[in-house]
C-alpha positions as CSV (number, residue, x, y, z in Angstrom):
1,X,-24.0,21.5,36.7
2,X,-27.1,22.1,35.0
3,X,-30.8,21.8,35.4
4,X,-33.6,20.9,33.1
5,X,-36.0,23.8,34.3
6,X,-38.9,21.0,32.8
7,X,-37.5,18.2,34.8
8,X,-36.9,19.7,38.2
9,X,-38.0,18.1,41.7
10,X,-40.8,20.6,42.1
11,X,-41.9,20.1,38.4
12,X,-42.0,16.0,38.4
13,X,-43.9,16.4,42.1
14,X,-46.9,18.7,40.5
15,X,-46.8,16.7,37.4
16,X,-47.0,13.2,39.8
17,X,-50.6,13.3,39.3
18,X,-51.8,15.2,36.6
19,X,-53.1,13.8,33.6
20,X,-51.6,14.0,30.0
21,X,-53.1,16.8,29.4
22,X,-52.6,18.9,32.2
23,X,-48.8,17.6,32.0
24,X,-48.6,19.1,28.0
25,X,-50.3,22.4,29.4
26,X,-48.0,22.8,31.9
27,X,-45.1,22.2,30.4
28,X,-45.9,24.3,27.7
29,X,-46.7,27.3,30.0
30,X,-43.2,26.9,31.5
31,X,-41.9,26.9,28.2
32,X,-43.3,30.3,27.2
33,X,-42.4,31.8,30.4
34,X,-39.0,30.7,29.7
35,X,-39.5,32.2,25.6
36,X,-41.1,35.6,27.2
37,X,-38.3,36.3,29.7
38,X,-34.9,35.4,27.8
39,X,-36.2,36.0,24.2
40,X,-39.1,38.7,24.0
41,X,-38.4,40.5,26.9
42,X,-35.0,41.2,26.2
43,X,-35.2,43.9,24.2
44,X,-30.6,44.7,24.1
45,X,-30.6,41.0,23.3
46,X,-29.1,40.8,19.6
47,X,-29.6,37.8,16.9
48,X,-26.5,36.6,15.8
49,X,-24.1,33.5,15.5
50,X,-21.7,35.0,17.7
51,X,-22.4,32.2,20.2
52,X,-22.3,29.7,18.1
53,X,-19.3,30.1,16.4
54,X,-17.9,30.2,20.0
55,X,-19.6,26.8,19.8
56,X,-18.6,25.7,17.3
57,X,-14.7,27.5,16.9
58,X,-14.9,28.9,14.3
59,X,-12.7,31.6,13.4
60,X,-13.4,35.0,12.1
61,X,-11.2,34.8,8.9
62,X,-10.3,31.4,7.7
63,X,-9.7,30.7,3.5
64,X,-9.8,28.0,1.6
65,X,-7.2,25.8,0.8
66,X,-4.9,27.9,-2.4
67,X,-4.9,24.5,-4.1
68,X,-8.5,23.7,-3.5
69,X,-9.3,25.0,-7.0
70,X,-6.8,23.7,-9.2
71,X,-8.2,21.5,-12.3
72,X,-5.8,19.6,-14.5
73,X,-6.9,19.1,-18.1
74,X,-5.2,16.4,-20.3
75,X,-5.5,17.5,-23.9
76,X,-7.2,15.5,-26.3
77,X,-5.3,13.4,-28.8
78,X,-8.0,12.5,-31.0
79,X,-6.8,9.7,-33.3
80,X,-2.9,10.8,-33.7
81,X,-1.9,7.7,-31.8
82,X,-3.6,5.3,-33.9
83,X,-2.7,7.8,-37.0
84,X,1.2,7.3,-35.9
85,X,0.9,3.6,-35.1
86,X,-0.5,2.5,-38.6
87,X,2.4,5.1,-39.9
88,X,5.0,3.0,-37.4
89,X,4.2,0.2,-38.7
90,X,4.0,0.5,-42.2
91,X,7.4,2.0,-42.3
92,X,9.0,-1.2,-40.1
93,X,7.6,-3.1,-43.1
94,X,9.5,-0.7,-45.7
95,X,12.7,-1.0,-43.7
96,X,12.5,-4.9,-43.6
97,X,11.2,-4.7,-47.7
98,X,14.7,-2.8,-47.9
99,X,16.5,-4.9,-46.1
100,X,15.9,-7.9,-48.0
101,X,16.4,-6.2,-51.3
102,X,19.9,-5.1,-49.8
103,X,20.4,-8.6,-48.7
104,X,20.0,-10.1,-52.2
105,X,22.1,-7.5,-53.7
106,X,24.7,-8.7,-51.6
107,X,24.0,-12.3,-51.6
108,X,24.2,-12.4,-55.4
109,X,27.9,-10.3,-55.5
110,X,29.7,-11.9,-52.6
111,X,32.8,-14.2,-53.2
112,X,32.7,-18.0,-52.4
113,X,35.0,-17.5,-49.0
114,X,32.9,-14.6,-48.0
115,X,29.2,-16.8,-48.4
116,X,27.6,-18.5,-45.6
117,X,27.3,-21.9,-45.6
118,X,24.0,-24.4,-46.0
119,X,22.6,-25.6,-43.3
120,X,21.1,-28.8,-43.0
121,X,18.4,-29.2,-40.3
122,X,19.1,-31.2,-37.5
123,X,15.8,-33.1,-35.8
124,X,16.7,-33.6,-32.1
125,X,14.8,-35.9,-30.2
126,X,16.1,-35.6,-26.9
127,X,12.4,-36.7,-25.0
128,X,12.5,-40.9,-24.7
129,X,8.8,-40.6,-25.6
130,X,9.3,-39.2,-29.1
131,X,12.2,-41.4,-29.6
132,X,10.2,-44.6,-28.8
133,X,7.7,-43.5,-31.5
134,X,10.1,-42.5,-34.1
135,X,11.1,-46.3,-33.5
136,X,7.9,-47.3,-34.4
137,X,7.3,-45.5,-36.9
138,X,10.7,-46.1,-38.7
139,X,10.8,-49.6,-37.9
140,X,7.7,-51.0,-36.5
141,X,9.1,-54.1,-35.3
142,X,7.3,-56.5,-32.2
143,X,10.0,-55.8,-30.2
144,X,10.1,-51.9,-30.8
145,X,6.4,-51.6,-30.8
146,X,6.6,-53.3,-27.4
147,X,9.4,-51.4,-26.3
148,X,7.5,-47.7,-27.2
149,X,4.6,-48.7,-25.5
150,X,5.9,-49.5,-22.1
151,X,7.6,-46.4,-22.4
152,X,4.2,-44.6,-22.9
153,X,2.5,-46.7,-20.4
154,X,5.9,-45.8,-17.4
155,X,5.4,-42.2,-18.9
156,X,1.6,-42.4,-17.6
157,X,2.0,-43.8,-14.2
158,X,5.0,-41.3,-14.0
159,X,2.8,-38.3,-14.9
160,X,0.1,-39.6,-12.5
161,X,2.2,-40.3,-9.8
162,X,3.7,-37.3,-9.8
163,X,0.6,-35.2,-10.3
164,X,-0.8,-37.0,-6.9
165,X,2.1,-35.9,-4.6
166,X,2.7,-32.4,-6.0
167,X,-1.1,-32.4,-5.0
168,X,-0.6,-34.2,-1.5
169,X,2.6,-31.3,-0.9
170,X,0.3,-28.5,-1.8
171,X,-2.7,-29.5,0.0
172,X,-0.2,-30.0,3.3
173,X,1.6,-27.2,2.7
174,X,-2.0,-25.0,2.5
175,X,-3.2,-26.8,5.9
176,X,0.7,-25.9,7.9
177,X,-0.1,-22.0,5.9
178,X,-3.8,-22.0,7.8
179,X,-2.1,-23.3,11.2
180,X,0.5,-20.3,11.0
181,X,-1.7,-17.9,9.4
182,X,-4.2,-18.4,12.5
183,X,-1.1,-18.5,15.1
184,X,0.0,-14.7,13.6
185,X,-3.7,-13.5,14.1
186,X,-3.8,-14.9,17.7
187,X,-0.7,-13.0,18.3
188,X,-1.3,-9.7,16.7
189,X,-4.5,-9.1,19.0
190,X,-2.1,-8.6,21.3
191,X,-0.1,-6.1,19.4
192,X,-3.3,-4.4,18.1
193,X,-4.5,-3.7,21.9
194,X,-1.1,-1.9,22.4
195,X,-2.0,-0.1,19.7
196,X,-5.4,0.8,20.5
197,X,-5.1,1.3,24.2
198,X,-1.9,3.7,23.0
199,X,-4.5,6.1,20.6
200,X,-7.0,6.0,23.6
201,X,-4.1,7.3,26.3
202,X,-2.5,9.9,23.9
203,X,-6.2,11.5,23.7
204,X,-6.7,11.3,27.6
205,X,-3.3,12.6,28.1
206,X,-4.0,15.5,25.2
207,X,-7.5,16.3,27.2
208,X,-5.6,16.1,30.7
209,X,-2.6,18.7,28.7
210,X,-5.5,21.1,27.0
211,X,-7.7,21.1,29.9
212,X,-4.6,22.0,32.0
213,X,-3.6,25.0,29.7
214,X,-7.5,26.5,29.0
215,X,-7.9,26.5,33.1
216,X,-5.1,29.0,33.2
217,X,-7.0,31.2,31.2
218,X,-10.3,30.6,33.1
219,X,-8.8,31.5,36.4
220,X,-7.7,34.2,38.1
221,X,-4.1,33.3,38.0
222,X,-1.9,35.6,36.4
223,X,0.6,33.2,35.1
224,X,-0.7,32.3,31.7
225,X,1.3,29.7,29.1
226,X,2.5,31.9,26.2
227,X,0.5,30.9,23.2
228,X,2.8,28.7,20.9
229,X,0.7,29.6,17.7
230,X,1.8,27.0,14.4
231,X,3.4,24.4,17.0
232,X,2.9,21.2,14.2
233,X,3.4,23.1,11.3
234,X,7.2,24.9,11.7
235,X,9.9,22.4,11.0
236,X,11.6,25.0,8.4
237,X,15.0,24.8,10.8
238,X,14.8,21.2,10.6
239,X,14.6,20.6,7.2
240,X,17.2,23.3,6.0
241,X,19.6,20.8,7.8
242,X,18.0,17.5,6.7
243,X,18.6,19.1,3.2
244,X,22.2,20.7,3.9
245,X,23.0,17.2,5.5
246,X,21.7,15.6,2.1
247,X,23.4,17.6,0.0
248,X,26.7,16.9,1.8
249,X,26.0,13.3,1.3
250,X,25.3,13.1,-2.6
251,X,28.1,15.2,-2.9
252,X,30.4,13.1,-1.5
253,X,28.8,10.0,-2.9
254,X,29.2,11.4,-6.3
255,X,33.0,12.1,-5.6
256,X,33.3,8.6,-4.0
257,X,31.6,6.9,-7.1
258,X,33.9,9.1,-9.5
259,X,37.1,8.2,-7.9
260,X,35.8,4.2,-7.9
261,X,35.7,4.8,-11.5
262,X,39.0,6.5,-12.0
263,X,40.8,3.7,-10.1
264,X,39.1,0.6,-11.7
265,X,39.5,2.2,-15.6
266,X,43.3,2.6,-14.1
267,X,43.4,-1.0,-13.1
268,X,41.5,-1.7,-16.2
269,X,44.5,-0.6,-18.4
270,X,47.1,-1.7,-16.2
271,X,45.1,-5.3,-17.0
272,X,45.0,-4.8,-20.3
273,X,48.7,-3.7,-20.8
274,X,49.8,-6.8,-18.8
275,X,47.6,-9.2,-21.5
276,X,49.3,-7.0,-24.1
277,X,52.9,-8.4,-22.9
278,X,51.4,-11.7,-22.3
279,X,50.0,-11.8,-25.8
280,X,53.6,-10.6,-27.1
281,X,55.4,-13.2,-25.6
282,X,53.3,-16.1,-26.2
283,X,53.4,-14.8,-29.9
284,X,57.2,-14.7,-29.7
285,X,57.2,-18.2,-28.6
286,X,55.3,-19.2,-31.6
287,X,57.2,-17.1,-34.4
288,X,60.2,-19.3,-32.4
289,X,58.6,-22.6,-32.6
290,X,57.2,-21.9,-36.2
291,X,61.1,-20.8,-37.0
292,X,62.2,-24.1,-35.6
293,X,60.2,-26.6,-37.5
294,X,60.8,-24.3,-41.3
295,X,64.3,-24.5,-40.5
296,X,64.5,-28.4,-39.8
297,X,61.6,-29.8,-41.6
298,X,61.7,-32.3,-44.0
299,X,60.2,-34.4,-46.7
300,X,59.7,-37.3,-44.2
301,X,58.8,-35.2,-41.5
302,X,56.6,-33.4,-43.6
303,X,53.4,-34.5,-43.2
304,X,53.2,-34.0,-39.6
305,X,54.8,-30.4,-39.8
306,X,52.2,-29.4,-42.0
307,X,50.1,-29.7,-39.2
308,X,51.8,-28.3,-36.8
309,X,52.4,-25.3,-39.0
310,X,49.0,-24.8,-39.3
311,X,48.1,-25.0,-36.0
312,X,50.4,-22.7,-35.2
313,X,49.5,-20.1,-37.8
314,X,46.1,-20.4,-36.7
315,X,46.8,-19.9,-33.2
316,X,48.3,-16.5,-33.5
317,X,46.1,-15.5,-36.4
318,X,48.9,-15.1,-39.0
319,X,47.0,-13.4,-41.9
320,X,48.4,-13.9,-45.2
321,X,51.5,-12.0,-45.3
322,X,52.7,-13.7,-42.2
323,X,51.8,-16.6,-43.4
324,X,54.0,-15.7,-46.8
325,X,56.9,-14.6,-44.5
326,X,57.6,-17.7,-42.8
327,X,56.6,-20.4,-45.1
328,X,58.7,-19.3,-48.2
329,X,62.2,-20.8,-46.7
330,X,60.2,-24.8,-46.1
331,X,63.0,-27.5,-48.3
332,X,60.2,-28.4,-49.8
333,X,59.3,-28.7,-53.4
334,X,58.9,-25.4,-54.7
335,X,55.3,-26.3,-56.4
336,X,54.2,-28.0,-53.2
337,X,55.6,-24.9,-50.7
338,X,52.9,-22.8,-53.0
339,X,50.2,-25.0,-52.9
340,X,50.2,-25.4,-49.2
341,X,50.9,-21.3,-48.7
342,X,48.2,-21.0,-51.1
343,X,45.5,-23.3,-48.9
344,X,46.6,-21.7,-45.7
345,X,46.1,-17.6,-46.8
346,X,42.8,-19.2,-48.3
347,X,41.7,-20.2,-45.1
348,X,42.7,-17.7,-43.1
349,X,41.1,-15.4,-45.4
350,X,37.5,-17.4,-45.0
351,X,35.1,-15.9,-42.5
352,X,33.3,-19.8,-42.0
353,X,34.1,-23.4,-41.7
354,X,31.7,-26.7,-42.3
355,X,30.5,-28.1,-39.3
356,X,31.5,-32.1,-38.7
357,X,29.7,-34.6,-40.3
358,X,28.6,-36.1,-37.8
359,X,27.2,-33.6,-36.0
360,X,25.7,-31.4,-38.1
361,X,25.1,-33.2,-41.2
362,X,26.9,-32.4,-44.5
363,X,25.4,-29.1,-45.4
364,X,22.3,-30.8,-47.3
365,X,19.2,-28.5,-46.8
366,X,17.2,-31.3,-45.7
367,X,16.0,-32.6,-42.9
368,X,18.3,-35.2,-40.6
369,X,17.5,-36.7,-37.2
370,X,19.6,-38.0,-34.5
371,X,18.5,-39.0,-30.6
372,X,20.3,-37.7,-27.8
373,X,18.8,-39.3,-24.9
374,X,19.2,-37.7,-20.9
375,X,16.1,-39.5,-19.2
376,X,15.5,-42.2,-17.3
377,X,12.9,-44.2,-19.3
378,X,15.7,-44.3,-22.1
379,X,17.0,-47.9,-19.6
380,X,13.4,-48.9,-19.5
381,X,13.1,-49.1,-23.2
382,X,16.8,-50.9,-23.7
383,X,16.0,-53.0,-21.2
384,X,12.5,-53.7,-23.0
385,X,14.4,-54.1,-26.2
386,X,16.7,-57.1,-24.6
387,X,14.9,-58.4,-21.8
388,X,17.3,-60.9,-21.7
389,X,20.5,-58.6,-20.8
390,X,20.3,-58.2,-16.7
391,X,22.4,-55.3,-16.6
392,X,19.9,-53.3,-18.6
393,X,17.4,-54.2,-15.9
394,X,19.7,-53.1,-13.2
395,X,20.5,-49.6,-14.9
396,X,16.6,-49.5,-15.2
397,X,15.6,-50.2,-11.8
398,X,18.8,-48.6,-10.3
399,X,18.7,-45.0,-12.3
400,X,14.5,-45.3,-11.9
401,X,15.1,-45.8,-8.2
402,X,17.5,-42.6,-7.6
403,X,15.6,-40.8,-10.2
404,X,12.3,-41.0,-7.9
405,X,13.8,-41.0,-4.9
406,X,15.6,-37.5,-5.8
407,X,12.3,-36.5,-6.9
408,X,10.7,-37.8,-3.3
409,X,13.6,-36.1,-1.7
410,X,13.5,-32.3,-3.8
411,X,9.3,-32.1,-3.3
412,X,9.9,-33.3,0.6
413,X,12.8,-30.7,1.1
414,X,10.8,-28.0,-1.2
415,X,7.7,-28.9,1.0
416,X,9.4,-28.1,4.4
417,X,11.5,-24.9,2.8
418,X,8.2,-23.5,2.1
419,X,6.6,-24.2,5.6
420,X,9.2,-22.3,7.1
421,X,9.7,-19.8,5.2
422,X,6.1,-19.0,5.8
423,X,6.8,-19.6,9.3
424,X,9.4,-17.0,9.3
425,X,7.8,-14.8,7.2
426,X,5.1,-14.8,9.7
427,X,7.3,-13.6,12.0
428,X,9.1,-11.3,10.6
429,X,5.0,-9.7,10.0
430,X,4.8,-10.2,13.5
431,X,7.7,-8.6,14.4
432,X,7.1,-5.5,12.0
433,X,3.8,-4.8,13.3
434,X,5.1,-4.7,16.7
435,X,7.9,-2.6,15.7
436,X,5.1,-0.3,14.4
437,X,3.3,0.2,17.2
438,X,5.4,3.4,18.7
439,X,5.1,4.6,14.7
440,X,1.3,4.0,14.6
441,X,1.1,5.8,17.8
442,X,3.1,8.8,17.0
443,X,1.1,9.1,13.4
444,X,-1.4,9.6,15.3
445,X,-0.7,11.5,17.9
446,X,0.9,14.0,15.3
447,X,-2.2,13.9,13.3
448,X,-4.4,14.7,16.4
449,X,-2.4,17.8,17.3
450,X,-2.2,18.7,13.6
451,X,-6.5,18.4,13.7
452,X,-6.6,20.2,17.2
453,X,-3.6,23.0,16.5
454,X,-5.6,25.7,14.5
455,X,-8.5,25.0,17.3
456,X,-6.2,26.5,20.4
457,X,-4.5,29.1,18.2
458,X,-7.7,30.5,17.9
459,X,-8.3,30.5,21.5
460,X,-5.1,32.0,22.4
461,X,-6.3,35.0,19.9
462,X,-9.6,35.4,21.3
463,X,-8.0,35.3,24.8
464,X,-5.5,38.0,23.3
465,X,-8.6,39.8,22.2
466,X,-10.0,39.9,26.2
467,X,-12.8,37.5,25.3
468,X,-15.1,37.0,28.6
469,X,-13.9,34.0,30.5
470,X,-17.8,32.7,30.0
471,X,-16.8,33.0,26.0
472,X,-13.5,31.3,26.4
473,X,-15.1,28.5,28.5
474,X,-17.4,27.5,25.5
475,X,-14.5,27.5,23.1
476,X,-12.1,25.3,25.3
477,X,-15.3,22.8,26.0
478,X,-15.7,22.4,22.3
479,X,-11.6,22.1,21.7
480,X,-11.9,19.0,24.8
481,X,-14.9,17.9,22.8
482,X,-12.4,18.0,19.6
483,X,-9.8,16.0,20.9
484,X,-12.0,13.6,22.3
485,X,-14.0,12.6,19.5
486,X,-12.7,15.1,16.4
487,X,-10.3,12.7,13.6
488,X,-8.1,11.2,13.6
489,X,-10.3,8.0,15.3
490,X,-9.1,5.9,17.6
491,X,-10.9,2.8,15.9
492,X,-9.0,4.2,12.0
């Protein structure tokens, strides 16, 4: 334990009652004694940084990083990109300028049973809200006038309604997220004083392990620890094996995968043949069936065998010399046999149909428009349009009643789902960041030794070296001093 020569019993006794400045002059004669006898008068005594870099560790020979240096230059591109974008572009408009051409071409040269057909354009209005004023518009009547706007008006009070409890869920929802978000901060203090108290034991335990290890050197004891120079840094033995071990494992992965693939393209023809005999038989059945009604059908059956013929046909698709084959020996009229050949190769032959009537409209290019209803204020508006019809108001109040009560049900069920799923998910955090704790502590633990490593190699050379004990006492000081306040922090 040292002594500040300038604040020393005998010094603060003579300076008791001296003035300012008697107290300046004496303290400054002490201080040039103190200059005259260890600086000036020491004539053998050598300016250097020896001592410091005993200090301060720092070794003889120690280079800079070999990547410290290294400067990546990305290479200008100038304006090629825009260059090639304006060149892209104008080249996807020459392919589609090509396109069409070609498209005419072949639109103008294609047979009749080869052409796509017209399409007329069909005007669905599946929302009750546009059907209500397509009523009104077509046939603005008192009754559908009346009709569309209670629709409207339900359609408001439904919007509103709704809007107020998706807000009610959210805003409950955001209050249960604070409650649990607060409850998983109370709880990880907890976790985050394991992990602080941790960091501060692994440096008490690396000072207690260090100190333990210099004093050997600082003694005269003559059984020194054998310098383990490069401890955090070798893992070469390690790694071969981690790799070897890896390299065993995507090896057989890849021969597990390729065998997967062998057996299921096996399986996959094995499938496939099976459909192939399937397909053969159920053919054979047909060719039987279509036998069968050629050999026994006649003119008063005829009608209805037509039909069935063609069904047939179609179902196994005969093309046209199939078709030929079994339809030449009908005891029909030989004129009639031809004609209905004739219609049947056509249409086999024909790579589209017309759509129904009904559903599609008859190929006019015009506009059509059909309603196709799937909401609950479709009842409201029946009901509206014959008050007088109770079961109108019954399917009104009865599918409005399930409707919002499904609605009530689905936000209420969606509302708790996400409460505890937050609630778990807080948990699960909790849960991960306790799990963490011994990983947080070993990071740093690993990092510490990493920061502190280089420091005690370098005593274990200058020991090597026969450095005075004094000399070695200053370096393991500063290597304590390291671990105790050097990176990486306890408070990081």
């Amino acid at each position: 334990m040292t002594i500040n020569p300038l604040n020393d019993s005998e010094t603060l006794r003579q300076q008791k009652n001296l003035t300012t400045t008697q107290k300046r002059a004496n303290s400054q004669t002490k201080e040039g004694v103190l200059v005259n006898n260890f600086i000036k008068d020491c004539p053998d005594c050598k300016i250097n940084l020896k001592d410091t870099c005993d200090t301060l560790v720092i070794s003889e020979n120690s280079k800079m990083p070999s990547r410290l240096y290294e400067q990546y230059y990305s290479p200008e591109k100038s304006i090629l990109p825009v260059s090639a974008i304006s060149v892209g572009v104008m080249g996807v408009i020459a392919l589609l300028s090509a396109f069409v051409r070609r498209n005419t071409r072949i639109h103008l040269k294609i047979s009749n049973e080869k052409r796509l057909p017209q399409l007329t354009r069909n005007v669905a209005l599946n929302d009750e809200k546009h059907q209500a004023i397509y009523q009104m518009v077509e046939s603005p009547t008192r009754k559908t006038i009346l009709a569309g706007l209670g629709v409207l008006t339900l359609s408001a009070m439904a919007f509103m309604g709704k809007t107020f409890f998706d807000g009610f869920k959210e805003v409950w929802v955001k209050k249960r997220e604070a409650d649990i978000q607060k409850n998983m901060q109370e709880r990880l203090i907890d976790i985050e004083t394991q992990s602080f108290a941790g960091k501060i034991q692994i440096t008490r335990s690396l000072l207690s392990e260090k100190a333990r290890e210099f004093s050997k050197y600082l003694t005269d004891d003559k059984e020194k620890i054998l310098p383990n120079f490069g401890k955090y840094l070798n893992f070469t033995g390690s790694n071969n094996n981690k790799t070897n071990k890896n390299n065993l494992n995507y090896f057989l992965l890849g021969a597990g995968t390729a065998a997967v693939i062998t057996g299921l393209g096996f399986l996959t023809l094995k499938n496939l043949s099976k459909s192939k005999i399937l397909l053969q038989e159920y053919v054979k059945n047909i060719n039987k069936l279509i036998k069968d009604i050629v050999k026994n059908s006649t003119n008063n059956t005829k009608e209805n065998d037509k039909k069935l013929l063609e069904a047939y046909l179609q179902s196994i698709d005969a093309n046209a010399e199939t078709i030929k084959k079994y339809l030449k020996n009908l005891n029909w009229a030989k004129t009639e046999v031809e004609e209905f050949i004739q219609k049947l190769v056509k249409k086999s032959e024909t790579s589209t149909t017309k759509v129904n009537e009904t559903i599609g409209g008859d190929g006019t290019p015009k506009p059509t428009f059909y309603s196709h209803v799937d909401d609950y204020r479709a009842f409201f508006y029946n009901w509206l349009l014959d008050t007088d019809n109770k079961q109108f108001k019954q399917l009104f109040f009865g599918i409005t009643g399930i409707t919002a009560l499904s609605y009530g049900g689905k936000l209420t069920g969606d509302a708790i789902k996400e409460v505890q799923v937050k609630k778990l998910n807080a948990q699960t955090e909790i849960d991960l960041q306790n799990k963490l704790v011994s990983t947080e502590l070993r990071n740093f633990k690993s990092k510490k030794e990493a920061a502190i490593q280089p420091l005690v190699d370098e005593f274990y050379k200058q020991a090597a070296k026969g450095k005075p004990k004094e000399e070695l006492k200053v370096i393991a000081d500063n290597i304590l001093f390291e671990i105790k306040n050097g990176p990486p922090f306890v408070y990081s």
